[in-house]
Structures are given as C-alpha cells and as structure tokens.
Backbone as a chain_set.jsonl record, in Angstrom:
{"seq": "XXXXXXXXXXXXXXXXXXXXXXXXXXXXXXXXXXXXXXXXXXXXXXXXXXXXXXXXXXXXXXXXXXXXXXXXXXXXXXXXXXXXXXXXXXXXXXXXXXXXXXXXX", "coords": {"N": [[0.85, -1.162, 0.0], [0.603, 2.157, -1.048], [1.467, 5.199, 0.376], [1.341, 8.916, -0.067], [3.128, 11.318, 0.903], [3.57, 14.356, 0.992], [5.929, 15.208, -1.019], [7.231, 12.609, -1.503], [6.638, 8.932, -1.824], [5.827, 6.535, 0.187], [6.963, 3.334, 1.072], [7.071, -0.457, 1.077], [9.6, -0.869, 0.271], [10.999, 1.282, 1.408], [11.007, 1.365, 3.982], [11.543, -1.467, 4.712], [13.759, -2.072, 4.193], [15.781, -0.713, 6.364], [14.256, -1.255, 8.634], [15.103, -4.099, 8.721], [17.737, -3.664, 8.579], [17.942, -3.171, 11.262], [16.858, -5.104, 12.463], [19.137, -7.379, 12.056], [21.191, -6.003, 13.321], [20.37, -6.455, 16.315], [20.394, -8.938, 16.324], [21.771, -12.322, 18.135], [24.349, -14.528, 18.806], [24.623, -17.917, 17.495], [23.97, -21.081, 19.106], [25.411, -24.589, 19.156], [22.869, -27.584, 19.413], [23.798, -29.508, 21.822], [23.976, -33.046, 23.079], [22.457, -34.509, 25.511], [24.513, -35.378, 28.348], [25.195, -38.519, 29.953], [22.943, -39.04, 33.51], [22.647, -36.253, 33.189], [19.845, -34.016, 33.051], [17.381, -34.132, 31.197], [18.242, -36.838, 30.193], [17.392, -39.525, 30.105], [15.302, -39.02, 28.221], [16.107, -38.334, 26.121], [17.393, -40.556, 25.504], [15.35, -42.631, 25.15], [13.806, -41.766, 22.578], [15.942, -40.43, 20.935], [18.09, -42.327, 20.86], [17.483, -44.896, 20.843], [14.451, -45.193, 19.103], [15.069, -43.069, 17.1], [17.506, -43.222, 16.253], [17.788, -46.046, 16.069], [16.534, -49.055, 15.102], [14.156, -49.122, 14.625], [13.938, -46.279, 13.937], [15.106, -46.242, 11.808], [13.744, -48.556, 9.816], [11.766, -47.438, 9.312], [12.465, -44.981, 7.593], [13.65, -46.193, 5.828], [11.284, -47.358, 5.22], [9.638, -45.183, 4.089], [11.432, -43.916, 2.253], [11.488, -45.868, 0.065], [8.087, -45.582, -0.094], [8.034, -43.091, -1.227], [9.262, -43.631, -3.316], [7.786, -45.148, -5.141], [5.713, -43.415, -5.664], [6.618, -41.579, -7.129], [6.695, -41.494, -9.742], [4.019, -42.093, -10.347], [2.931, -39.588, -9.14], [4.511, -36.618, -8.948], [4.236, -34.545, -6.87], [3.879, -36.033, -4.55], [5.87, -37.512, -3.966], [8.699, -36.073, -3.933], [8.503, -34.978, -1.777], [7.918, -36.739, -0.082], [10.742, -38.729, 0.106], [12.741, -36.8, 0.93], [11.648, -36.217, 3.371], [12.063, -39.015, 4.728], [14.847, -39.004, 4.029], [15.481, -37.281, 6.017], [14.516, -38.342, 8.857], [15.947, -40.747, 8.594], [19.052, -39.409, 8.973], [18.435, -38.249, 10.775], [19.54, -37.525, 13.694], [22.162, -36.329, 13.305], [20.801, -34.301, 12.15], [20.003, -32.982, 14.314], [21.473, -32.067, 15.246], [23.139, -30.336, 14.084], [21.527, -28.046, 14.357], [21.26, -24.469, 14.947], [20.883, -22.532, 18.026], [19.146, -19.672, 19.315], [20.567, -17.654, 22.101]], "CA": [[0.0, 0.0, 0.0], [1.272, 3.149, -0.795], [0.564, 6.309, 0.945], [1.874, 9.863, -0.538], [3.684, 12.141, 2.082], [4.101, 15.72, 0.325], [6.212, 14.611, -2.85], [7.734, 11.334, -1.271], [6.309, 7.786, -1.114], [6.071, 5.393, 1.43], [6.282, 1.756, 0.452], [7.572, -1.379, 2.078], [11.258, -1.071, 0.388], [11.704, 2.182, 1.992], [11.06, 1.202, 5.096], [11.25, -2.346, 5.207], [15.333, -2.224, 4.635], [16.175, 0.152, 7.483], [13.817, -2.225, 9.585], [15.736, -5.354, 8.335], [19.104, -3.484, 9.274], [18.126, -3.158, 12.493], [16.925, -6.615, 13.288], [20.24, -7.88, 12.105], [21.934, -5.662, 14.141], [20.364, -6.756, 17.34], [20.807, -10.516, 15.995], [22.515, -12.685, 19.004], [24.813, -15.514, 18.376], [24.442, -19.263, 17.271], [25.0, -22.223, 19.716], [24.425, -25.725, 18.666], [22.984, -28.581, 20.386], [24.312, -30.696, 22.171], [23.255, -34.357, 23.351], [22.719, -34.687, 27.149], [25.396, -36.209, 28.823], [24.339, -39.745, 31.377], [23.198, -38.29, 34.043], [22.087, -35.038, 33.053], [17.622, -33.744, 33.465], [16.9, -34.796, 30.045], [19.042, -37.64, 29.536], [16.624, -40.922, 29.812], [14.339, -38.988, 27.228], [16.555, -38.302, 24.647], [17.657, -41.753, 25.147], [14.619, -43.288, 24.463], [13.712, -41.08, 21.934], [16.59, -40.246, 19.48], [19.332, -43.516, 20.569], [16.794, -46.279, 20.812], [13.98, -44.439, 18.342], [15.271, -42.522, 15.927], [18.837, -44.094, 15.309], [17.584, -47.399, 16.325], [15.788, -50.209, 13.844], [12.451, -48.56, 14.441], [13.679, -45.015, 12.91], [15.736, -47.088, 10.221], [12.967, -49.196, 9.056], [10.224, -46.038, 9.009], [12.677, -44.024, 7.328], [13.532, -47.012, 4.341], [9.406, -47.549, 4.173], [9.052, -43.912, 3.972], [11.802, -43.613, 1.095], [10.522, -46.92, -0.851], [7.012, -45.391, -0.609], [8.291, -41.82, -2.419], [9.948, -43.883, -4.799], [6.547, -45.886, -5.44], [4.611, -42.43, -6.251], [7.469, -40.459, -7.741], [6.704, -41.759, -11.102], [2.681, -41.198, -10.656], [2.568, -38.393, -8.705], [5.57, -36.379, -7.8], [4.288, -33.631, -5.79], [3.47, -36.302, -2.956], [7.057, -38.742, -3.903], [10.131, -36.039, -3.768], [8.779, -34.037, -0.338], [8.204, -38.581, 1.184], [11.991, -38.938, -0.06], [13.243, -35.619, 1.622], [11.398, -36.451, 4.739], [12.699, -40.463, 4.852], [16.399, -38.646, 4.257], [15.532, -36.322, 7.098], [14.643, -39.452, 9.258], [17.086, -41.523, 8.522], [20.319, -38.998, 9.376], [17.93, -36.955, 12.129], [20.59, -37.264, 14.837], [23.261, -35.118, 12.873], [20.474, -32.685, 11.818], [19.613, -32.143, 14.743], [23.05, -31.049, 16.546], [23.623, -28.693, 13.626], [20.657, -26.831, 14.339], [21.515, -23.586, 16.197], [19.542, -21.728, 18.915], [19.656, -18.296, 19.728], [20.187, -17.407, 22.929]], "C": [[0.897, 1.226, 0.0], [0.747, 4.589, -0.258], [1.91, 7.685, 0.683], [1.905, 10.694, 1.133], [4.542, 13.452, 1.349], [4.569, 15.18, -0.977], [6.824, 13.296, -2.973], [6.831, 10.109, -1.106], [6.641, 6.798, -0.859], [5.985, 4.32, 0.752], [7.422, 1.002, 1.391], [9.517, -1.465, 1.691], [11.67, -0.257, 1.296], [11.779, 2.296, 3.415], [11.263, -0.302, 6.057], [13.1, -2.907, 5.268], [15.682, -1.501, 5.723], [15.948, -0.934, 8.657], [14.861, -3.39, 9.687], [17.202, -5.164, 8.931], [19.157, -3.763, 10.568], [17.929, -4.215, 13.418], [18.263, -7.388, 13.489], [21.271, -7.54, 12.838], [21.779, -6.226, 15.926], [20.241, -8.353, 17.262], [22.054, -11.251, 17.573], [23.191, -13.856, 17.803], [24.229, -17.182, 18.379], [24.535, -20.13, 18.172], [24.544, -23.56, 19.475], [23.851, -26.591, 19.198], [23.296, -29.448, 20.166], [23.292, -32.044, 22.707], [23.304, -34.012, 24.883], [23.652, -35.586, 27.503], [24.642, -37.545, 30.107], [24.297, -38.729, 32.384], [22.099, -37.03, 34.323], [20.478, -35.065, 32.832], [17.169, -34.268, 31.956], [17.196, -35.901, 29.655], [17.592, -38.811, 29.047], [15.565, -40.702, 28.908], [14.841, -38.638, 26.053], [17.075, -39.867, 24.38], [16.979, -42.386, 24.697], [14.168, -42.8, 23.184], [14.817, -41.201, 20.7], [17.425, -41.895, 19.531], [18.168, -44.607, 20.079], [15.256, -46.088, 19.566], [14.708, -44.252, 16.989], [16.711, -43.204, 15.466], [18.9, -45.455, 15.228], [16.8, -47.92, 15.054], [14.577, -49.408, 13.607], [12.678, -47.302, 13.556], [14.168, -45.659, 11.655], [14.907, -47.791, 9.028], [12.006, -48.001, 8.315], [11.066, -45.485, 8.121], [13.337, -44.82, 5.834], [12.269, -47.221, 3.949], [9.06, -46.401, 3.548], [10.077, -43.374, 2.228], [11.247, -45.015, -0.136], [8.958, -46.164, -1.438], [7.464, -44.261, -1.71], [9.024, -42.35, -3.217], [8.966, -44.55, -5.748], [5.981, -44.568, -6.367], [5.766, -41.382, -6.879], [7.206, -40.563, -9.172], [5.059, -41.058, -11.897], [2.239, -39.949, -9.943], [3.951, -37.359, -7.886], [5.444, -35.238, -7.207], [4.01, -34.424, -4.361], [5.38, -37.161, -2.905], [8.621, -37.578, -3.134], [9.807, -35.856, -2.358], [8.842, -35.91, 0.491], [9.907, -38.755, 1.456], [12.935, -37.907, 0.758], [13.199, -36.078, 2.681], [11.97, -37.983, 4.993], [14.529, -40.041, 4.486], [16.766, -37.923, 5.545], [15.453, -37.256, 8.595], [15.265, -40.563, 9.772], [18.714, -40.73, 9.061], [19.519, -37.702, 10.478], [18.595, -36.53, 13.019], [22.003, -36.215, 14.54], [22.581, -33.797, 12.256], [20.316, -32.32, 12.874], [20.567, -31.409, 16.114], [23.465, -30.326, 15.826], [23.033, -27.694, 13.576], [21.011, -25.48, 15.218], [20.367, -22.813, 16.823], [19.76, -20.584, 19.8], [19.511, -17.907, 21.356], [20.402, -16.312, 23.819]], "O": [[1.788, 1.383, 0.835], [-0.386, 4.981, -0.54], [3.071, 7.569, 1.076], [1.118, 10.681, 2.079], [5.76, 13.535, 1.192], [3.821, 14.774, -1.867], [7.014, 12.761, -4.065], [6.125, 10.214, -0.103], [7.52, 6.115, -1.386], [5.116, 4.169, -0.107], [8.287, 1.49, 2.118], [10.414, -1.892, 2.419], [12.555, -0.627, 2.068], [12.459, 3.135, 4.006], [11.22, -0.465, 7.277], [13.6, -3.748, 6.015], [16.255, -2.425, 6.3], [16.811, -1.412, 9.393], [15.43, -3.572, 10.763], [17.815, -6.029, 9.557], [20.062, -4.404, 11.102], [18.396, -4.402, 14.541], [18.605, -7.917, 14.547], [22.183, -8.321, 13.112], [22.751, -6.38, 16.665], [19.961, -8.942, 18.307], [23.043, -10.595, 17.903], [22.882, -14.072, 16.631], [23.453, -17.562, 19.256], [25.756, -20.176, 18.319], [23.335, -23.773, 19.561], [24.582, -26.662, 20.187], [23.322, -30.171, 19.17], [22.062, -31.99, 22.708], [24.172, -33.278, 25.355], [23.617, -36.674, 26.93], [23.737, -37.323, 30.911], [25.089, -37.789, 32.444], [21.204, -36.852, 35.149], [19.927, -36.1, 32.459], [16.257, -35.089, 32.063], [16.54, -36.286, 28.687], [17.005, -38.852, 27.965], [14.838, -41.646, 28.598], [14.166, -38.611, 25.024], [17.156, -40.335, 23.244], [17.413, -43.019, 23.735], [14.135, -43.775, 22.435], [14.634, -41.901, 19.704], [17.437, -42.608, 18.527], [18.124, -45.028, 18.923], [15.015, -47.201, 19.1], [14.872, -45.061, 16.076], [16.87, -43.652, 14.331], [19.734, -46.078, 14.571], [16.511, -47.178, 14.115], [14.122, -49.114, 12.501], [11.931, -47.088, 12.602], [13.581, -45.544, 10.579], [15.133, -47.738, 7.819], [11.689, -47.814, 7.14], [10.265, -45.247, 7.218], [13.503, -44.129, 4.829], [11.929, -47.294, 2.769], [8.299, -46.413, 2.581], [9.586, -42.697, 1.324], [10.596, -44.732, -1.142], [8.615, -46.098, -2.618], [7.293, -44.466, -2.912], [9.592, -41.589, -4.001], [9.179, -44.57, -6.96], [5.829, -44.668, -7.584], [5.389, -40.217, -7.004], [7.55, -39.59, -9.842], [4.774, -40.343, -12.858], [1.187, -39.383, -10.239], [4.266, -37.357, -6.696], [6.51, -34.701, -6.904], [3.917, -33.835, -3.284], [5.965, -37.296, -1.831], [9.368, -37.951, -2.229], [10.565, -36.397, -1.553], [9.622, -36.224, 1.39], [10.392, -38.882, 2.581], [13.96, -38.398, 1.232], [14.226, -36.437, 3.256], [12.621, -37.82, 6.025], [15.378, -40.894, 4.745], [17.879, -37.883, 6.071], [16.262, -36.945, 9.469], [15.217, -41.144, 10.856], [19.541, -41.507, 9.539], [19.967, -36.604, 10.809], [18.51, -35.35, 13.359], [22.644, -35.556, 15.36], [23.123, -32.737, 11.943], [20.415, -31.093, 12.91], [20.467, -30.749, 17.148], [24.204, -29.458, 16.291], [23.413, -26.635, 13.075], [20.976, -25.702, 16.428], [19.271, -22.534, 16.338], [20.438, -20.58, 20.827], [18.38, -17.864, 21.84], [19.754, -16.228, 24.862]]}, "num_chains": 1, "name": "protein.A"}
C-alpha cells in the first residue's frame, strides 16, 4: 500500500530495509545442540527417543518404508514422492540434523 507524504512515497522497500538493518543488528549468536550427557535432566528422554527411536531399527525401518514409498509415487505423482523422499532422508540422518541446528540465545 502506498501512501503519498508531500512529494515522497512510502512503500515497504523504503522502510522495510532500514527495519531489516536493524533486526540484524540486534541478531545474538548461534550455539548448537548438544546431546545430554548420562546423568544429566533430560538424559533418559533423549535416550529413548533419538538412541533407541530414531537411530535405532524402528527409525531405520520407518525411514527405508518412507523412502521406498516416495519412490513408489514419484513416477505417478511427484508432488506427494520427492517431499516422502526428503522427509525419509531427514529421518534416517535426524541425529546429525539435529546437533547442527543452532539456537539463539
């Protein structure tokens, strides 16, 4: 939307870079996570969860049915096959995505 101000107008570039500077400026830093160490307040639920879960047989199998199926429908339909195949890659190596994720703090 534009709105005239004497002979200048307003629109979202002219105000939406300045804005943008300034978020980036008050931007904090990255840190990644880590795993809980034995022990530690979360531990016995990431254990069950990502070791025995997600890196275990159970995420392994889900995450070969899940790429088999998007290889099934990639041929007749591939807006449902590449995003199955993405997500059954995402699945399958979840434990290294999800210690390179960072979190601002």
């Amino acid at each position: 939307m534009l709105k005239t101000i004497g002979r200048q107008t307003l629109s979202l570039a002219n105000v939406g870079i300045p804005v943008t500077l300034l978020v980036l400026l008050g931007a904090g830093g990255a840190h990644a996570f880590s795993a809980p160490a034995a022990g530690d307040l979360g531990y016995d639920i990431y254990d069950i969860v990502v070791n025995k879960g997600v890196k275990g047989p159970l995420g392994f199998v889900g995450g070969v049915a899940a790429f088999l199926f998007g290889v099934s429908r990639l041929f007749s339909n591939i807006m449902i096959g590449i995003p199955t195949i993405v997500a059954a890659v995402c699945l399958i190596k979840a434990d290294s995505i999800l210690q390179t994720f960072g979190m601002v703090i």
